[in-house]
Every structure is written in C-alpha cells, then in structure tokens.
PyMOL CGO cylinders between C-alpha atoms (Angstrom):
from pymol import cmd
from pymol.cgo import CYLINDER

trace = [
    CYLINDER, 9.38, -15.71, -20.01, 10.51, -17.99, -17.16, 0.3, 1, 1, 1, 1, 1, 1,
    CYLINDER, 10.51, -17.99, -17.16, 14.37, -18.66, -17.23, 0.3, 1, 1, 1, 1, 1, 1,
    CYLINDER, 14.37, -18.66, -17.23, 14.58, -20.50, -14.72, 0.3, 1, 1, 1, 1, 1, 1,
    CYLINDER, 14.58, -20.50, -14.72, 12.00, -23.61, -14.80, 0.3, 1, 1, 1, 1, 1, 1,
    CYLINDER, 12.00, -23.61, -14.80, 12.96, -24.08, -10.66, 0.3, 1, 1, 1, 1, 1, 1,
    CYLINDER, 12.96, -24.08, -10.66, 11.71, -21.07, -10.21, 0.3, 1, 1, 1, 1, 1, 1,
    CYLINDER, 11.71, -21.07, -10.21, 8.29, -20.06, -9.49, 0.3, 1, 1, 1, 1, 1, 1,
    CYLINDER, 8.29, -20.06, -9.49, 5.87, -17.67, -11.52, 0.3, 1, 1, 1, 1, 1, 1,
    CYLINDER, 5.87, -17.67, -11.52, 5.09, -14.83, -9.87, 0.3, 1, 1, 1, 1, 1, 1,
    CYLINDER, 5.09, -14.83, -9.87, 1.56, -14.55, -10.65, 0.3, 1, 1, 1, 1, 1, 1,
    CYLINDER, 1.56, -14.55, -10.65, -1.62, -11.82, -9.13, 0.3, 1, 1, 1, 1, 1, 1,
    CYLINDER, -1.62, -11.82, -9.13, -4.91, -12.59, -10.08, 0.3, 1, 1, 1, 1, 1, 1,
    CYLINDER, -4.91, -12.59, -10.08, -7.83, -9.73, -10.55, 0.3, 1, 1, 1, 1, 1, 1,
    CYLINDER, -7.83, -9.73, -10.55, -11.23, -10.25, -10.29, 0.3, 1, 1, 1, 1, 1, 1,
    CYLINDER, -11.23, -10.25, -10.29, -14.47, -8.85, -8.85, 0.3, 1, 1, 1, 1, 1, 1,
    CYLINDER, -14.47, -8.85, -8.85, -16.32, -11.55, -7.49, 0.3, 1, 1, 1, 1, 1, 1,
    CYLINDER, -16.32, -11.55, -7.49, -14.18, -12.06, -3.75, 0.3, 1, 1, 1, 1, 1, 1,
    CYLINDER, -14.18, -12.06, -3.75, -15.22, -15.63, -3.31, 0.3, 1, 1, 1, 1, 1, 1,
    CYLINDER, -15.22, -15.63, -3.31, -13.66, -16.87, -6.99, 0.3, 1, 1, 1, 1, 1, 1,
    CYLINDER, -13.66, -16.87, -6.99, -11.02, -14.06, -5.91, 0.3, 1, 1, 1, 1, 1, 1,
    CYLINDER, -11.02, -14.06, -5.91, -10.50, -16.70, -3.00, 0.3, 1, 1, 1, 1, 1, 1,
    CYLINDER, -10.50, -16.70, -3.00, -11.00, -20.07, -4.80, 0.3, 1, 1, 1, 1, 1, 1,
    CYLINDER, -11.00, -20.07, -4.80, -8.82, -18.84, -7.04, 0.3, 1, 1, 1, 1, 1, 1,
    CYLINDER, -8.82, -18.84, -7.04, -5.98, -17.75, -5.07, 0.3, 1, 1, 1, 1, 1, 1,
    CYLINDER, -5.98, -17.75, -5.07, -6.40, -20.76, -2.63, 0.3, 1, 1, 1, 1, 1, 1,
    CYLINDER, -6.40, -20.76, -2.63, -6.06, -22.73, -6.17, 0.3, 1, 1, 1, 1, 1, 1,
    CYLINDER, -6.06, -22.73, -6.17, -2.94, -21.10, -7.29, 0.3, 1, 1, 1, 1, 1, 1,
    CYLINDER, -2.94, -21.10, -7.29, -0.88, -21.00, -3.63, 0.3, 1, 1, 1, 1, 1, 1,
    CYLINDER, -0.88, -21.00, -3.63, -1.58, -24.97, -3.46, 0.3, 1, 1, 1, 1, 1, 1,
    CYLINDER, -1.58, -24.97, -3.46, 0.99, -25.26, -7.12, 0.3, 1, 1, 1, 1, 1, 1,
    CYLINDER, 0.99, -25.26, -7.12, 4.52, -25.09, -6.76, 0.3, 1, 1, 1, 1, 1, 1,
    CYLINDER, 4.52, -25.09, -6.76, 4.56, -23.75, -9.84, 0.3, 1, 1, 1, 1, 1, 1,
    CYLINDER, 4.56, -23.75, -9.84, 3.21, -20.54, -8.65, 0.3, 1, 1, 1, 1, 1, 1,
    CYLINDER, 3.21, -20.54, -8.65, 3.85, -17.99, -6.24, 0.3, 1, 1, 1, 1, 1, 1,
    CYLINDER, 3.85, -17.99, -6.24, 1.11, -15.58, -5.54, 0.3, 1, 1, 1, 1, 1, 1,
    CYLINDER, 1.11, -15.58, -5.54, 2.21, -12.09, -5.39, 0.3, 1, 1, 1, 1, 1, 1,
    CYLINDER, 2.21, -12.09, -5.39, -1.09, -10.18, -4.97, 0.3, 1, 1, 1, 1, 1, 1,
    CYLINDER, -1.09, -10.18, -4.97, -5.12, -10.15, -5.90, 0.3, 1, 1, 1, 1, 1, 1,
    CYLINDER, -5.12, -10.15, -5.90, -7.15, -7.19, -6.47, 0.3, 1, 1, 1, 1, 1, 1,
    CYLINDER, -7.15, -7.19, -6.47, -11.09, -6.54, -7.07, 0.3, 1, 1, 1, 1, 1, 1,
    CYLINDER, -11.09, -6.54, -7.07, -9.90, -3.55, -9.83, 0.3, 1, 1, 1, 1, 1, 1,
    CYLINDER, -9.90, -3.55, -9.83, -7.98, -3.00, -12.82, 0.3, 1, 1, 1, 1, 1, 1,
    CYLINDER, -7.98, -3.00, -12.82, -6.99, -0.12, -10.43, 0.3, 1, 1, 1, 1, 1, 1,
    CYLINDER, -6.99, -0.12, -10.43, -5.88, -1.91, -7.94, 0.3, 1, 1, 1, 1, 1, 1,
    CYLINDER, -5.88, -1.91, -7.94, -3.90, -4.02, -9.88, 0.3, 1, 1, 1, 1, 1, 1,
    CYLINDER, -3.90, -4.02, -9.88, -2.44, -1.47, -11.89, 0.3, 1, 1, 1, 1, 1, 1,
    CYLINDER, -2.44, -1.47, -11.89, -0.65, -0.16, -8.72, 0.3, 1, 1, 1, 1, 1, 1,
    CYLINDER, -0.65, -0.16, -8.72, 0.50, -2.91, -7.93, 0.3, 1, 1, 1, 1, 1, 1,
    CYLINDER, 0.50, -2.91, -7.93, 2.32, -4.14, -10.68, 0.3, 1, 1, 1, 1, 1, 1,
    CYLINDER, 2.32, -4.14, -10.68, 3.82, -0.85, -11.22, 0.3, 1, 1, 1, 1, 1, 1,
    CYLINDER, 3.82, -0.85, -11.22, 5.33, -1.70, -7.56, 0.3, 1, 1, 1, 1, 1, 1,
    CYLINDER, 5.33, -1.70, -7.56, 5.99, -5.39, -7.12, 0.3, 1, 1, 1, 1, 1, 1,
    CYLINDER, 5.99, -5.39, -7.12, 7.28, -7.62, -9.93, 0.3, 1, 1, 1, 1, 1, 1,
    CYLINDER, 7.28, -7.62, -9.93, 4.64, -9.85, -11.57, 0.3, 1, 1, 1, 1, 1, 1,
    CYLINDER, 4.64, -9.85, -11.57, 5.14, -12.35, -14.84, 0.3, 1, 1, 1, 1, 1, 1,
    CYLINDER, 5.14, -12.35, -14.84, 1.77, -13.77, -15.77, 0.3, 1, 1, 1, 1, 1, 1,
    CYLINDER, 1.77, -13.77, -15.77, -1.63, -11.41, -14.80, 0.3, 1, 1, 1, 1, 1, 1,
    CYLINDER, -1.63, -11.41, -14.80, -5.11, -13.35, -14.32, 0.3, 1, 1, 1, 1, 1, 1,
    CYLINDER, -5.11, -13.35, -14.32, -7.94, -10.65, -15.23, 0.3, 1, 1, 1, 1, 1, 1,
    CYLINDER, -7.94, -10.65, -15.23, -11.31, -10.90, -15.68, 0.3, 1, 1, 1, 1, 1, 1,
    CYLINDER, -11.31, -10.90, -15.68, -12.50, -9.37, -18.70, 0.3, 1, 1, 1, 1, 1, 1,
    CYLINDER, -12.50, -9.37, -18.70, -15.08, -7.13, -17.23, 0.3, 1, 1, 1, 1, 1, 1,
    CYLINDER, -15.08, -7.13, -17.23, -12.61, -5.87, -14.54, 0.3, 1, 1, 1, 1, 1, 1,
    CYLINDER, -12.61, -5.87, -14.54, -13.65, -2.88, -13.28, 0.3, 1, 1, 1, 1, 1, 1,
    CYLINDER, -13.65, -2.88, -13.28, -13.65, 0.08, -13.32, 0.3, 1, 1, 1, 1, 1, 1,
    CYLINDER, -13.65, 0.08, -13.32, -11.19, 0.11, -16.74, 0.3, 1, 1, 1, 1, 1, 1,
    CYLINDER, -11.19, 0.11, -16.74, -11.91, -3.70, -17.58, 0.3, 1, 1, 1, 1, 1, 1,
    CYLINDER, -11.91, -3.70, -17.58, -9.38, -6.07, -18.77, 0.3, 1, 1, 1, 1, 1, 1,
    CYLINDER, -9.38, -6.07, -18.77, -8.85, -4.11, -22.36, 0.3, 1, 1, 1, 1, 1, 1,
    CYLINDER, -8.85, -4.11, -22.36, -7.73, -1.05, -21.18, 0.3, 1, 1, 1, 1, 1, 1,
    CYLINDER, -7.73, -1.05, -21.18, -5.44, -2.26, -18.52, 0.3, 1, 1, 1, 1, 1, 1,
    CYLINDER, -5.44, -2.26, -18.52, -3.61, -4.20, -20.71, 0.3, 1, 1, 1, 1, 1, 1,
    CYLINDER, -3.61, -4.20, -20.71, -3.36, -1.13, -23.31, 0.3, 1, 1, 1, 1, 1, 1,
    CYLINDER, -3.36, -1.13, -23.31, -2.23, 1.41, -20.44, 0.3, 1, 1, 1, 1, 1, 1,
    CYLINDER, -2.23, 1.41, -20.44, 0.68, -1.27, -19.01, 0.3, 1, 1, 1, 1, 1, 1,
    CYLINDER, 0.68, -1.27, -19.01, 1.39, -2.28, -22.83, 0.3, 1, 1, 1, 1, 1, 1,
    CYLINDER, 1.39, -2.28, -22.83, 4.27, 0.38, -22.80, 0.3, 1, 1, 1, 1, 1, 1,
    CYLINDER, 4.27, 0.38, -22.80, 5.22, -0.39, -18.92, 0.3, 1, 1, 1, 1, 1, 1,
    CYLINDER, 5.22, -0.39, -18.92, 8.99, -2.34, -19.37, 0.3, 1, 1, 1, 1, 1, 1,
    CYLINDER, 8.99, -2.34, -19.37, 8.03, -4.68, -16.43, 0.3, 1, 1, 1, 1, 1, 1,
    CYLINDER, 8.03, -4.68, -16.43, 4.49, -5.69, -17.58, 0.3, 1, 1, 1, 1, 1, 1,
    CYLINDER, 4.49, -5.69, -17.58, 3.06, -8.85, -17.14, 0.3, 1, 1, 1, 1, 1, 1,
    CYLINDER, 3.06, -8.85, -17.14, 2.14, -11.12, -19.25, 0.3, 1, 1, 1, 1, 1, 1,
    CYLINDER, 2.14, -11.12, -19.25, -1.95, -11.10, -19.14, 0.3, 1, 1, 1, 1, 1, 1,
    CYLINDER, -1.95, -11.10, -19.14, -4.34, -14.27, -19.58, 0.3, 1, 1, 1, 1, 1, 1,
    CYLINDER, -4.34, -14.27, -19.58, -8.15, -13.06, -19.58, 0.3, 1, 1, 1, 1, 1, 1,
    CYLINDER, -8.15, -13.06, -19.58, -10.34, -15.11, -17.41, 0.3, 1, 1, 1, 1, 1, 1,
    CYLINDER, -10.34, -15.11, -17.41, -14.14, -14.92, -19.30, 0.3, 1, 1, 1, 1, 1, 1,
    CYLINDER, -14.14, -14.92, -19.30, -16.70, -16.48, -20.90, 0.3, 1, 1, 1, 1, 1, 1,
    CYLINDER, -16.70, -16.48, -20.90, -15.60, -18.05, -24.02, 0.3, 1, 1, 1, 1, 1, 1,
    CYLINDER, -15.60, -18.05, -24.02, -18.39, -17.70, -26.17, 0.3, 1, 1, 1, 1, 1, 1,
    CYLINDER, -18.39, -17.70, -26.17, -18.44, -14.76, -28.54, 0.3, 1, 1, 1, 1, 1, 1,
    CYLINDER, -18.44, -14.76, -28.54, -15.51, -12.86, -29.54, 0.3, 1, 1, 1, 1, 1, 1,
    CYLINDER, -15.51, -12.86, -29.54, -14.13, -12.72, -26.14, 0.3, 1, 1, 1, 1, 1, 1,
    CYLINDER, -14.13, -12.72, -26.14, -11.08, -14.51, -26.74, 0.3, 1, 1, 1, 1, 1, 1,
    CYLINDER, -11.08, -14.51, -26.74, -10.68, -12.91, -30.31, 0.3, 1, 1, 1, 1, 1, 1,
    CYLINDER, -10.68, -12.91, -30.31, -11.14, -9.15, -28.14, 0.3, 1, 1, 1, 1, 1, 1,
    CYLINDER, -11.14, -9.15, -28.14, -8.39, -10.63, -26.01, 0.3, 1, 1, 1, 1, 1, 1,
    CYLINDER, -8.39, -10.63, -26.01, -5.93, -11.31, -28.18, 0.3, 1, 1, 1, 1, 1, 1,
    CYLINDER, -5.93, -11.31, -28.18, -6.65, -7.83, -30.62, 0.3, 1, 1, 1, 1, 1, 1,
    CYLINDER, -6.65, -7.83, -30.62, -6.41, -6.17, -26.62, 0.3, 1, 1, 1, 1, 1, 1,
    CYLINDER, -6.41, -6.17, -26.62, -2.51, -8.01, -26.33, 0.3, 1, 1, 1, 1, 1, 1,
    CYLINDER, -2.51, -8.01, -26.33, -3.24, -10.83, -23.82, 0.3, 1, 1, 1, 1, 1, 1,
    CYLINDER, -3.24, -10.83, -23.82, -1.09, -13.73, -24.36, 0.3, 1, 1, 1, 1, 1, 1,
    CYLINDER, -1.09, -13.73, -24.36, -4.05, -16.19, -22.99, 0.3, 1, 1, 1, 1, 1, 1,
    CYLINDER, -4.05, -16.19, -22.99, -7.31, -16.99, -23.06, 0.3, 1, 1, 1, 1, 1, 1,
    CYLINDER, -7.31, -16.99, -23.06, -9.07, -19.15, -19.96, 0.3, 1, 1, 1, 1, 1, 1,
    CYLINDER, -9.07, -19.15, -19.96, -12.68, -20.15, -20.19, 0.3, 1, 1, 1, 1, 1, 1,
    CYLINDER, -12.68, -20.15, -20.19, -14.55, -19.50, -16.91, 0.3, 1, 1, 1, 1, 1, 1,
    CYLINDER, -14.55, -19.50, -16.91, -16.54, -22.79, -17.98, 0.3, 1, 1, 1, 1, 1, 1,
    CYLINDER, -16.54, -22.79, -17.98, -13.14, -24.25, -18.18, 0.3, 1, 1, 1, 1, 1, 1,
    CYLINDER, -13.14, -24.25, -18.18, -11.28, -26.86, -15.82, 0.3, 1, 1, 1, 1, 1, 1,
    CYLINDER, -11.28, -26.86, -15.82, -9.22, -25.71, -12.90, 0.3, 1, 1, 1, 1, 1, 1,
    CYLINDER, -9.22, -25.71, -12.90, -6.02, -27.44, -14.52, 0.3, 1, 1, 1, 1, 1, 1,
    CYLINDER, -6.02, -27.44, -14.52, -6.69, -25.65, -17.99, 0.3, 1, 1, 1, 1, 1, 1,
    CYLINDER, -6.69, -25.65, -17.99, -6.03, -22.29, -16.12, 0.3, 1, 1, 1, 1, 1, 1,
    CYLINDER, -6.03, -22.29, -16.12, -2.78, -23.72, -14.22, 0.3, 1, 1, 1, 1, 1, 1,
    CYLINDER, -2.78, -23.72, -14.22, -1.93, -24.96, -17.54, 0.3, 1, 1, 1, 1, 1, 1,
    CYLINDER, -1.93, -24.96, -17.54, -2.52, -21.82, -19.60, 0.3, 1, 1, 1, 1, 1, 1,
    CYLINDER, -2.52, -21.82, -19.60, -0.72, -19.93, -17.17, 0.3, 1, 1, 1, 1, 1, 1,
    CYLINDER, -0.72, -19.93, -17.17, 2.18, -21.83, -17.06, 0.3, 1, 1, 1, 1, 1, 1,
    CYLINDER, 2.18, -21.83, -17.06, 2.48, -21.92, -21.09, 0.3, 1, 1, 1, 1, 1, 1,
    CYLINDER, 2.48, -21.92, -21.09, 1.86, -18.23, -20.88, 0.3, 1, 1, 1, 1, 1, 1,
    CYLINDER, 1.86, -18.23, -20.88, 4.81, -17.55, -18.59, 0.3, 1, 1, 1, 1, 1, 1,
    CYLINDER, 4.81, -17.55, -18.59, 7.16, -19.61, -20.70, 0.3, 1, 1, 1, 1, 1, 1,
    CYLINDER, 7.16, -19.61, -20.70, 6.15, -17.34, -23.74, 0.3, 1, 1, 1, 1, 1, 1,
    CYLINDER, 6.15, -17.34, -23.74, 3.79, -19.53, -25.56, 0.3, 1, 1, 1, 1, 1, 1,
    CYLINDER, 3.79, -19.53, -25.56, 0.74, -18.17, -26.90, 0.3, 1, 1, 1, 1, 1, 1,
    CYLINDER, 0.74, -18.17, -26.90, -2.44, -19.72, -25.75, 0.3, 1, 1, 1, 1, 1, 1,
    CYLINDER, -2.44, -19.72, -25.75, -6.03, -19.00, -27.05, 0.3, 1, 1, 1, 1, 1, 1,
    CYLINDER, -6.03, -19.00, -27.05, -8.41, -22.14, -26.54, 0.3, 1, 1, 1, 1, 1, 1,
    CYLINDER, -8.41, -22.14, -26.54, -11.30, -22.02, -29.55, 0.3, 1, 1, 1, 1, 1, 1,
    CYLINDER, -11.30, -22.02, -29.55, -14.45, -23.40, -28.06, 0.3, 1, 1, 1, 1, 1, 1,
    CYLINDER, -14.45, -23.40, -28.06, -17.35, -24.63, -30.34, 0.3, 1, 1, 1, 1, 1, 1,
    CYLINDER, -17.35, -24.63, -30.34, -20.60, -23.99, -28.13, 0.3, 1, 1, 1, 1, 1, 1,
    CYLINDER, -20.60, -23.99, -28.13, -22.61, -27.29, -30.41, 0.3, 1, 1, 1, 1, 1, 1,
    CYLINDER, -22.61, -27.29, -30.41, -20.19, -29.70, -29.27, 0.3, 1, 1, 1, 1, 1, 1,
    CYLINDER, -20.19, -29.70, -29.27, -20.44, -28.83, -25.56, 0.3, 1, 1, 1, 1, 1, 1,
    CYLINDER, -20.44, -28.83, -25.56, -21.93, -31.27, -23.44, 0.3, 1, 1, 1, 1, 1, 1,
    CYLINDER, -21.93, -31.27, -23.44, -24.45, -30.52, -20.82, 0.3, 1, 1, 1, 1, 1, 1,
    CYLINDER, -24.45, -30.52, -20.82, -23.41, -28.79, -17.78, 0.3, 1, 1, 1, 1, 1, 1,
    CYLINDER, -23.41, -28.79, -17.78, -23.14, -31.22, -15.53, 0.3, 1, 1, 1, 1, 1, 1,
    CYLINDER, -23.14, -31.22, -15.53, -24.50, -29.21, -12.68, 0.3, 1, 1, 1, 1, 1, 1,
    CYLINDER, -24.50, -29.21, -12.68, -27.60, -30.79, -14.25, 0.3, 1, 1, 1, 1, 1, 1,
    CYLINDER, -27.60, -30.79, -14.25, -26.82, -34.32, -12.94, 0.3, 1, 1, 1, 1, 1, 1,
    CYLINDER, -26.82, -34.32, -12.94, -26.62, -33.14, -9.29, 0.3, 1, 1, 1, 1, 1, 1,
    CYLINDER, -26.62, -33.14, -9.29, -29.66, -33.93, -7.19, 0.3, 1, 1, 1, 1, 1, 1,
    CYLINDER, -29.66, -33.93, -7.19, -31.69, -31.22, -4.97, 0.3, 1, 1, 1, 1, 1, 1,
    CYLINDER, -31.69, -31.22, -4.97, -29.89, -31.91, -1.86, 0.3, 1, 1, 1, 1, 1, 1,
    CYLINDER, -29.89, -31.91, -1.86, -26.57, -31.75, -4.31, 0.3, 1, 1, 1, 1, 1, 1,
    CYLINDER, -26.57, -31.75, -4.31, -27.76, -28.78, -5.65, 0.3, 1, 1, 1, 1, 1, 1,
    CYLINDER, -27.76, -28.78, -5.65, -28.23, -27.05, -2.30, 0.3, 1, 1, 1, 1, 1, 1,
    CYLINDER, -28.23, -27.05, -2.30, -24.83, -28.18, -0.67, 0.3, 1, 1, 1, 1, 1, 1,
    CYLINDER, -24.83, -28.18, -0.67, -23.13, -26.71, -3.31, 0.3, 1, 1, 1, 1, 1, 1,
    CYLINDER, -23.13, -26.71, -3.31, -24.68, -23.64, -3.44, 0.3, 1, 1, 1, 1, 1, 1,
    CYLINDER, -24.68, -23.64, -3.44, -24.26, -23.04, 0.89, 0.3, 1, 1, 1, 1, 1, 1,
    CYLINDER, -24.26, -23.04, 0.89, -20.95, -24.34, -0.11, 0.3, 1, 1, 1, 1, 1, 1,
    CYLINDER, -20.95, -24.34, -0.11, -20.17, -21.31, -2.43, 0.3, 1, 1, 1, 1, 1, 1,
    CYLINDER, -20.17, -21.31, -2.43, -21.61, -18.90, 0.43, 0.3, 1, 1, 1, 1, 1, 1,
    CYLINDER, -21.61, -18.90, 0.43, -18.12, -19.81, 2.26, 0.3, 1, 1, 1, 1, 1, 1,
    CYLINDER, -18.12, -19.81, 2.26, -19.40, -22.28, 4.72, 0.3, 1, 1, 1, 1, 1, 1,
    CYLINDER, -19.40, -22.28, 4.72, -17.73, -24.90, 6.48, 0.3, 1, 1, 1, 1, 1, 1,
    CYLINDER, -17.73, -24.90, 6.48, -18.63, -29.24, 6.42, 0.3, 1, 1, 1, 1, 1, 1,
    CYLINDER, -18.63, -29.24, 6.42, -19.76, -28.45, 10.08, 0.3, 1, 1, 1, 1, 1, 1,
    CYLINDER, -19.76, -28.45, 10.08, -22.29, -25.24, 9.27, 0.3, 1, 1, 1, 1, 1, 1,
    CYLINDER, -22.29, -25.24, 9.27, -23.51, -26.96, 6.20, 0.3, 1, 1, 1, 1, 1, 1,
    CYLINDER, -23.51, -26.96, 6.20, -24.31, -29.67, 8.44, 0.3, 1, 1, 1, 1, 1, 1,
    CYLINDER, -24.31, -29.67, 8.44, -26.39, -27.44, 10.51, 0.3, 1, 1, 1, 1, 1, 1,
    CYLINDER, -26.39, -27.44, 10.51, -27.89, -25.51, 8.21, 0.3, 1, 1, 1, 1, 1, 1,
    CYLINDER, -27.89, -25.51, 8.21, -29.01, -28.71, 6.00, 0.3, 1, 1, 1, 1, 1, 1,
    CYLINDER, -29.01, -28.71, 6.00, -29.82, -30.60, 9.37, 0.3, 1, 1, 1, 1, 1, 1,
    CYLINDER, -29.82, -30.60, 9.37, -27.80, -33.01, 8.13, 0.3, 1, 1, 1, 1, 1, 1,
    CYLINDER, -27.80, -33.01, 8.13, -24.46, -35.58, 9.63, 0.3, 1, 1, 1, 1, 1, 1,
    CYLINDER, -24.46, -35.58, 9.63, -20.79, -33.95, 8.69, 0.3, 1, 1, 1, 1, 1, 1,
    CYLINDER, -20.79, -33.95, 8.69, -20.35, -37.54, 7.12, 0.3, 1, 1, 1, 1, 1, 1,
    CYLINDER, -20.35, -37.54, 7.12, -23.46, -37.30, 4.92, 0.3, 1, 1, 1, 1, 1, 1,
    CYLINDER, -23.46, -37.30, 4.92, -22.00, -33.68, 3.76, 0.3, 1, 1, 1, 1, 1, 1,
    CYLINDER, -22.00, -33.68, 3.76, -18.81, -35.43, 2.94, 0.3, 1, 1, 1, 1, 1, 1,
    CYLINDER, -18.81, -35.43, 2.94, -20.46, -38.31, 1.25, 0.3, 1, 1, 1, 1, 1, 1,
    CYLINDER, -20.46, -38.31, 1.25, -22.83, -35.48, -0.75, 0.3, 1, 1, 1, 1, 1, 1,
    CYLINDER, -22.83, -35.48, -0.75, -19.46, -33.72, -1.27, 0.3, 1, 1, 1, 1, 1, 1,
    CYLINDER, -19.46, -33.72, -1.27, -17.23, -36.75, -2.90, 0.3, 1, 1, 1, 1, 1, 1,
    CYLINDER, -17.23, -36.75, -2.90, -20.09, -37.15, -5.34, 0.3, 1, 1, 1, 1, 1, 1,
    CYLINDER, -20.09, -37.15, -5.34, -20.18, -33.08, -6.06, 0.3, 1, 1, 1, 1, 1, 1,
    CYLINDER, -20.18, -33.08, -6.06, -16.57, -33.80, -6.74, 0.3, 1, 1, 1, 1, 1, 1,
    CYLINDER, -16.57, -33.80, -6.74, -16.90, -36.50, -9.01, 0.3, 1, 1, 1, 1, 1, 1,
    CYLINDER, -16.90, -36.50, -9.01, -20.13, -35.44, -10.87, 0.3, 1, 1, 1, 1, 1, 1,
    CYLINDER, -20.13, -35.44, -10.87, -18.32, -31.88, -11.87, 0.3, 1, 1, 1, 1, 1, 1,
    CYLINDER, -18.32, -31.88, -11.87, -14.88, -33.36, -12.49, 0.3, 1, 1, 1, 1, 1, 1,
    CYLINDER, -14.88, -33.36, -12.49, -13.45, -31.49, -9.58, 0.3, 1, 1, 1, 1, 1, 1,
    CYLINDER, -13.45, -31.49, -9.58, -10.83, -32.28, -7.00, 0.3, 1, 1, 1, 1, 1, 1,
    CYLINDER, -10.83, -32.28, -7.00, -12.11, -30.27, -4.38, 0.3, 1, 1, 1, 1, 1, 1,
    CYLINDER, -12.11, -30.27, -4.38, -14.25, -27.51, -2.95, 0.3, 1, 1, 1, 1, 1, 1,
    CYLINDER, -14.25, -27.51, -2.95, -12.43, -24.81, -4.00, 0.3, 1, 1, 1, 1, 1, 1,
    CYLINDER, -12.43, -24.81, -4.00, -12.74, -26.17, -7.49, 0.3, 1, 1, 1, 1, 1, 1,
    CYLINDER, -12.74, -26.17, -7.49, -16.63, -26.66, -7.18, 0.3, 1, 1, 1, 1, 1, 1,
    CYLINDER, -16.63, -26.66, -7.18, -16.75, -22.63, -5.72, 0.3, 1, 1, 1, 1, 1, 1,
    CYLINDER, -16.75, -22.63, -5.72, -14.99, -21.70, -9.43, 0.3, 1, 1, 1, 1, 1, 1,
    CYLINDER, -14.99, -21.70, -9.43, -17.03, -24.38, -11.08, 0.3, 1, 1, 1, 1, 1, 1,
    CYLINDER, -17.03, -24.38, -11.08, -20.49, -22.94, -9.91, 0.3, 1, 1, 1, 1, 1, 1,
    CYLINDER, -20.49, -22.94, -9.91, -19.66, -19.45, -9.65, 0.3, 1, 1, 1, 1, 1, 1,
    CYLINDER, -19.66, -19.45, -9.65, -19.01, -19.99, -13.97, 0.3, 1, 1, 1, 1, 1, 1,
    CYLINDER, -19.01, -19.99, -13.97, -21.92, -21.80, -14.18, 0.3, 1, 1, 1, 1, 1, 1,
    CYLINDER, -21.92, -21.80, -14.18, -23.67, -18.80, -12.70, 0.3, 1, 1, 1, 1, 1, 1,
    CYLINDER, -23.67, -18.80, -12.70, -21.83, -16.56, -14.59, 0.3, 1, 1, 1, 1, 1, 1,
    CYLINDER, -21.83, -16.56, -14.59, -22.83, -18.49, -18.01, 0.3, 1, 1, 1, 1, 1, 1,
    CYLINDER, -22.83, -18.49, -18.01, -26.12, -18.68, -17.29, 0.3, 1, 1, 1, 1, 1, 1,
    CYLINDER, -26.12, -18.68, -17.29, -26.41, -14.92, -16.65, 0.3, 1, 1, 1, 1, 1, 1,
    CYLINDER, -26.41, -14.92, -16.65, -24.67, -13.82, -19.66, 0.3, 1, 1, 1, 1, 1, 1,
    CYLINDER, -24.67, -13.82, -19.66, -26.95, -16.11, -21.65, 0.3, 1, 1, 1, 1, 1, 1,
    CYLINDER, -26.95, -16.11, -21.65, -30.17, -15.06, -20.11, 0.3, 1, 1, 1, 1, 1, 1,
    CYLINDER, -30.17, -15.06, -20.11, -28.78, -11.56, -21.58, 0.3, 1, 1, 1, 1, 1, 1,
    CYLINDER, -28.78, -11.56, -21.58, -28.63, -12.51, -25.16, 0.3, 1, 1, 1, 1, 1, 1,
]
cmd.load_cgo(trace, "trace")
C-alpha cells in the first residue's frame, strides 16, 4: 500500500513482446504517478530483480515465460517484500478468475484502454482489489475495423518502431500526410498517442491470435 500519496509507485513491468515492453514503459515513465524501476522479458528476470530492488505494484503478462505469471506470483507469495501483481492478458475466459485463485491483486485487459491500466495500477498500489468482468456480447467492434488501407498500413510500420520521417519514406508519402493519417489513427482507436496505438494493435493482434486458436 502507498503511504504516502506524494510519493510515487515504484512499479516494473514484465512482458515478452519488447515493443509493448517499450510502449508500455514509455506509457508508465510519462505519469507522475509512477516511477519505473525495471522491465524484464521473463518471470526470471523479474524474479531477480525484485528480490534486489524494491518494487510495489508488478505488471506481468500471463503467459510470462519461462514460469508464466502463476507461478511467479506463487514462488514470491512468501517473499516479505513482494509486490503487489496485476496480470496483463486477454480477458476472455477464466483468465482473470486464474488470476485472482494465482494471488494477483489486478486484472488489466490487453483489449483494454491505456488509462484502465494506469488506473488499475494505481488502485492496486493503494490496496484495493481490482478485477474488471468483461462480457464478450456486449463488446463493440474493434475499431481497427474503421481504419482505411492506408490507416491500416501506417499503423502497422508504426508498430515495427518507425519514425513520422521513415514511414514517410517507406509509404512514399509527406511527414504531414503521416501526421494527418496519424491524428485520425488516434481518434478512430480512442488513443492519445503512438505509443498507445503500438499497445492498442499489438492486443488486437494478440486477440485475434488467441481466437483463431479456439
């Protein structure tokens, strides 16, 4: 729990994909709230960590490996300094109920908002439980949908790490059409910006894969 509200949550994110690694961290150091401490690709990795450098609220993914999410939370259950864990997977299923029986104190949908996972952080590191139930018939359409082909593509170089001016060449397009096909990106999926749409697509990607599986 945070006793002082002044001060900020020292937080360290873990999960296997480096570019929502990145989005995410970039995400996190831009809230006051927040101090990032540390990010790993492994439960391994973050498991030494913790067991060095203080941390208060864990992001995981839930299929962390090598140990996934789980079993990293059972082996630091015990550990007097552990943090406090909120799983960062797909919400449909029993993920979030596998959370919670594992001893996470928080649930955050990948198909989620940005400001969902600040906010379930936050609530987590004040104590709160928080374990969103999500009722796949009332979800709307992803609105990656509504983007056009050229959308479509921008956002997808965009994901690959590039910058307005390489999109530009590699679309043959203006920097100020890329920013113009960017601001309605943003608006479209609800984001504030590109580090925002990286997470966004990346969970689209991530939903559609795990449906395909079914």
């Amino acid at each position: 729990m945070v006793e002082n509200p002044g001060t900020p949550i020292n937080i360290m994110l873990a999960d296997s994909n480096p570019l929502v690694l990145s989005a995410m961290s970039e995400i996190f150091e831009r809230d006051p709230r927040f101090s990032l401490v540390a990010t790993s690709a492994t439960a391994e990795g973050f498991l030494g960590i913790v067991m060095r450098v203080p941390v208060q609220v864990g992001v995981i993914d839930w299929n962390l490996p090598v140990l996934g999410a789980a079993k990293l939370i059972e082996v630091l259950r015990e550990h007097e300094n552990a943090p406090r864990f909120v799983v960062y997977g797909e919400a449909t299923g029993d993920f979030p109920r596998l959370a919670m029986q594992a001893g996470a104190a928080g649930f955050a949908p990948r198909s989620g908002e940005v400001e969902g996972l600040l906010e379930t952080c936050a609530d987590v590191a004040a104590g709160k439980m928080v374990f969103p139930f999500v009722d796949v018939r009332q979800m709307q359409q992803d609105p990656i949908y509504s983007l056009s082909r050229k959308e479509r593509a921008i956002l997808e170089a965009l994901s690959n790490g590039l910058s307005n001016r390489e999109l530009s060449k590699s679309l043959q397009i203006s920097t100020n059409t890329v920013k113009f096909h960017l601001s309605n990106i943003y608006e479209k999926l609800s984001v504030k910006n590109r580090a925002q749409a990286i997470v966004y697509y990346y969970s689209s990607q991530l939903s559609g894969e795990k449906g395909a599986d079914r």
